[in-house]
C-alpha positions, 0 to 999 in steps of 0.5 A: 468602546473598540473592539480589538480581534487578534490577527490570526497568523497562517499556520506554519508546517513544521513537516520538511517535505522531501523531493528527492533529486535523482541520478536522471536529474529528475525529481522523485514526484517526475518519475515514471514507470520506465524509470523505476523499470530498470530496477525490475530484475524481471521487467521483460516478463512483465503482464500487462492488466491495463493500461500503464498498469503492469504485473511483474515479479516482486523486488523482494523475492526473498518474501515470496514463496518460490522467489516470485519467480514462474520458473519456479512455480511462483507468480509475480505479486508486484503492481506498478501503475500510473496513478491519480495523485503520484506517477508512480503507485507500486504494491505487492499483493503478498501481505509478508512483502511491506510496501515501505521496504518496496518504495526503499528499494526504488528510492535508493536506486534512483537517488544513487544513496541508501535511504533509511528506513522510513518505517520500522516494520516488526516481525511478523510472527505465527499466530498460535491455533489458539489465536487463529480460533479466537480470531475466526470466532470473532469475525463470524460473531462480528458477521453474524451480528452485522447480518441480525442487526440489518434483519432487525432494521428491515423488520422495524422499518417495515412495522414503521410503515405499517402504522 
């Protein structure tokens, strides 16, 4: 008697992946920091932290406090660096300020279009005092068990060792 195996076919993404082609004639995976750098408003006041990592004011002034600008006493929140797996990594440190409306700003000025939106963010809204004690009241439970829970296994480990 013959055994038959099914040939298992290779699996198909169904995902399109998109490499956008830009005003520069350059895809969007072959850009570099200079090349986002003409849609910085404030790129000359820029703070060097390291090498091809660069401090500036946020695209999106508007989710800052004092515009993110330090004439008016705010500081710049914007990283853009070189980094591992893309040429160019940007994020604002500021959490009201959504990496995803960041990246639409820089993808619709390099492709020359408006790009929609690729994730819909909700409005953030206050959290009550009520809400904000709950959640503290939460985490320092959470802390406080994280920290019983280590001194219990030291003590069981050390009983271990004693037997």
């Amino acid at each position: 008697m013959k055994l038959k195996f099914k040939t298992e076919k290779p699996i198909e993404s169904t995902e399109v992946k998109t490499d956008y082609v830009c005003l520069n004639g350059k895809t969007l995976s072959e850009q570099t920091i200079n090349d986002y750098a003409q849609f910085i408003p404030k790129w000359n006041e820029r703070e060097e932290v390291r090498d091809d990592c660069y401090l500036v004011s946020c695209v999106q002034p508007q989710n800052h406090e004092h515009n993110d600008d330090p004439a008016l006493g705010g500081e710049p929140s914007m990283i853009i660096s070189k980094g591992n797996n893309h040429n160019v990594v940007v994020h604002c440190r500021n959490y009201s300020c959504p990496d995803s409306v960041i990246l639409q700003y820089f993808l619709s000025r390099l492709i020359g279009e408006e790009v929609p939106m690729f994730v819909k963010q909700a409005p953030k809204r206050e959290l009550t005092a009520e809400e904000e004690r709950r959640i503290m009241e939460q985490k320092n439970t959470d802390r406080m068990n994280k920290k019983y829970n280590k001194s219990l296994s030291r003590w069981v480990e050390a009983n271990r060792r004693s037997r």
